[in-house]
Legacy VTK file of the C-alpha trace (Angstrom):
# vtk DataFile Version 3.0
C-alpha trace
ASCII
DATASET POLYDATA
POINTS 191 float
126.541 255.989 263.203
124.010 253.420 263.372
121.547 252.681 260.737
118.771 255.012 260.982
120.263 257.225 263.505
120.854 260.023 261.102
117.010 260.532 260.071
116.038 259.855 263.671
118.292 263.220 264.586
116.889 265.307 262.167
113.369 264.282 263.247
114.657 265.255 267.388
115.055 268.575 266.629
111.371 268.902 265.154
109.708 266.825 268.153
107.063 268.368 270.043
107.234 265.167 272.664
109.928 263.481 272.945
109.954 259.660 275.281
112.986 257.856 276.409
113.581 254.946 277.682
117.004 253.797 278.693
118.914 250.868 280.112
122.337 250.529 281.592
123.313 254.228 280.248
122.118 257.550 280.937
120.450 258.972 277.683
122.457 261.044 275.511
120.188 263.991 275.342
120.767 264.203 279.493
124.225 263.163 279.513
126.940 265.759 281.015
129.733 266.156 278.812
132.443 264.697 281.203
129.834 261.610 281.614
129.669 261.355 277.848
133.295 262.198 277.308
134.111 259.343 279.572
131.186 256.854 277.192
133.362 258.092 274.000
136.185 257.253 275.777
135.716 253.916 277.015
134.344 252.954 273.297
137.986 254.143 271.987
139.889 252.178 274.685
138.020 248.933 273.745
138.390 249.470 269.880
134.745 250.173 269.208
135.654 253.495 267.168
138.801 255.685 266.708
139.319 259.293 268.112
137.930 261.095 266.023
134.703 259.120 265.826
134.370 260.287 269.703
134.409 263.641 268.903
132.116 263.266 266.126
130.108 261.847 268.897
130.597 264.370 271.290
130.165 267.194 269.330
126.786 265.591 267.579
125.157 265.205 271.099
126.443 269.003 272.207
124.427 269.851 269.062
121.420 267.833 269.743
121.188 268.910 273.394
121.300 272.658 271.990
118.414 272.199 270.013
116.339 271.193 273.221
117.001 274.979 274.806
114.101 276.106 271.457
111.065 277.862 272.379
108.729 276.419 272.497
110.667 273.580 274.910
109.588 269.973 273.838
107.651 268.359 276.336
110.447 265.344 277.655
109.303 262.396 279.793
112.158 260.607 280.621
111.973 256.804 282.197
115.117 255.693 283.125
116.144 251.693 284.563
117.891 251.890 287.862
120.453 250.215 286.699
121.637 253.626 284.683
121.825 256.123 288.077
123.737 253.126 290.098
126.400 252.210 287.244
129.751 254.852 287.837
130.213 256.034 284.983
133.889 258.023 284.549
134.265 258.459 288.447
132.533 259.460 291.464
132.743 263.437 290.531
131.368 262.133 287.154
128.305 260.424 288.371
128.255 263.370 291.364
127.656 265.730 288.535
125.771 263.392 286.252
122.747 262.700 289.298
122.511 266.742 289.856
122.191 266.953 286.245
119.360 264.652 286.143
117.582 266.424 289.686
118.274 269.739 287.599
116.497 268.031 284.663
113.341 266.747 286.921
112.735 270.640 287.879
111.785 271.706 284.710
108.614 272.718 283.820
108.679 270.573 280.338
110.118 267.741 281.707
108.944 264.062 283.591
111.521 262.196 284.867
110.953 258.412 286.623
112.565 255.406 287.470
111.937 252.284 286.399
113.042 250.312 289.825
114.997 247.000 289.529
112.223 245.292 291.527
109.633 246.047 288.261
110.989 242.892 287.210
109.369 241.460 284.257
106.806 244.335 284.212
108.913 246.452 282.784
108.157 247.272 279.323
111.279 247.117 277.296
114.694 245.411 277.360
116.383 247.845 274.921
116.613 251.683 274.610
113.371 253.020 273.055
112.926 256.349 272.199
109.450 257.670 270.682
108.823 260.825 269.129
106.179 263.426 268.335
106.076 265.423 265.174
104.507 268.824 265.591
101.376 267.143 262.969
101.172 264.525 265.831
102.461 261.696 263.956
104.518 259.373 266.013
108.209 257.888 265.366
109.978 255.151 267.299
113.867 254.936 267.187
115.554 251.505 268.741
119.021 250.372 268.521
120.838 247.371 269.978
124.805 247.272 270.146
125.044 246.409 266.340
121.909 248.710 264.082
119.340 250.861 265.058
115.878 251.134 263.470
113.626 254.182 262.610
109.923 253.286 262.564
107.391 255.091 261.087
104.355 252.941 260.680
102.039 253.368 263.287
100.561 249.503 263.711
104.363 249.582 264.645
104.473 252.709 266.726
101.533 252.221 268.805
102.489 248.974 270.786
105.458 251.591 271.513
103.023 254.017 272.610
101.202 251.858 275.021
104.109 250.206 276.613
105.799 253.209 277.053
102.217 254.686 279.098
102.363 251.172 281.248
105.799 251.404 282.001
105.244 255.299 283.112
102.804 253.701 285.363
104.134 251.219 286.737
107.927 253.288 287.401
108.232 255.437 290.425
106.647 258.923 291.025
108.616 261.964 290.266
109.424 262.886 293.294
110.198 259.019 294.616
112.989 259.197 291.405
114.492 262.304 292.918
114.416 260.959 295.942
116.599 257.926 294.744
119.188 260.524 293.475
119.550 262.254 296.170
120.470 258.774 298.617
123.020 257.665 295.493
124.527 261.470 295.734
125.008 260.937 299.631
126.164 257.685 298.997
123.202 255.397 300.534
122.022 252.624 299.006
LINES 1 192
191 0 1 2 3 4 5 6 7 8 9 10 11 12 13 14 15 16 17 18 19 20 21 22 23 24 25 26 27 28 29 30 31 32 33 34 35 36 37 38 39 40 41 42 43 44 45 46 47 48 49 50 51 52 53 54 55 56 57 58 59 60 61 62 63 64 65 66 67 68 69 70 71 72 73 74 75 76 77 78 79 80 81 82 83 84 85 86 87 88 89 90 91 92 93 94 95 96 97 98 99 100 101 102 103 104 105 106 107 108 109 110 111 112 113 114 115 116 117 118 119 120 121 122 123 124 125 126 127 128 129 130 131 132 133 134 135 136 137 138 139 140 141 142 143 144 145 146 147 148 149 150 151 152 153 154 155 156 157 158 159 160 161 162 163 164 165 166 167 168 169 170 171 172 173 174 175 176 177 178 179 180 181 182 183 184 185 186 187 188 189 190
């Protein structure tokens, strides 16, 4: 696992709030597992870990999805780059079943899901995955990772640029109901 990764998990569980932002991939926490089986699985066939590293993987993100079904449900506001519902990921029943998890996931009552369109350009806020959470005493922690470390951040003169580019790039990503939308053409196959 990636630096800081480990702390960052035990702090997920705990989050009242909980704001992602991904690129290229559909977040873990809203990943099917045949669309993550097929991530672990593509990291084995290039060498990036072994076997049994996958199903660490696998059954660590089973575990941290579980502990999103508490009561009370953590609020989740989800911004995703278009780039993640377009890319196939492990086949066209895969991503079928991926995009109906993610419409499932935009019906719940503790949950905002948008995307961030490719035509956002440079408005977007962030190149890299960001994912910011809140602590039920309302402090604030920011998790980033590229391909090679991740980084927990606690300090809030750190945390609050976070903050604020995450609320302009809610703004500036499409509606709710323009995201679903968007799902729905890629599940009939439109462009």
């Amino acid at each position: 696992m990636l630096e800081g990764f480990p702390e960052f998990v035990a702090q997920e569980v705990r989050a009242t709030e909980i704001r992602l932002f991904e690129v290229g991939i559909i977040p873990g926490l809203l990943q099917t597992p045949e669309y993550a089986g097929a991530i672990a699985a593509g990291a084995v066939r290039r060498g990036a870990i072994t076997e049994q590293q996958a199903e660490e993987r696998l059954t660590l993100l089973a575990k941290r999805q579980a502990s999103l079904e508490r009561t009370p449900a953590p609020r989740i506001y989800a911004v995703l780059d278009e780039g993640c519902l377009r890319r196939t990921v492990g086949g066209p029943d895969v991503m079928t079943a991926q995009l109906d998890r993610l419409a499932d996931f935009a019906d719940l009552p503790s949950t905002v899901f948008q995307v961030a369109p490719f035509d956002l350009g440079e408005r977007r806020s962030f190149d890299l995955p960001v994912t910011l959470l809140t602590l039920p005493d309302w402090s604030h922690i920011a998790y980033s990772e590229s391909a090679q470390q991740g980084q927990l951040e606690r300090d809030m003169r750190f945390v609050q640029p976070l903050l604020t580019a995450y609320h302009q790039l809610q703004a500036e990503a499409a509606s709710q109901s323009a995201s679903v939308a968007l799902i729905q053409q890629l599940r009939k196959g439109t462009p």
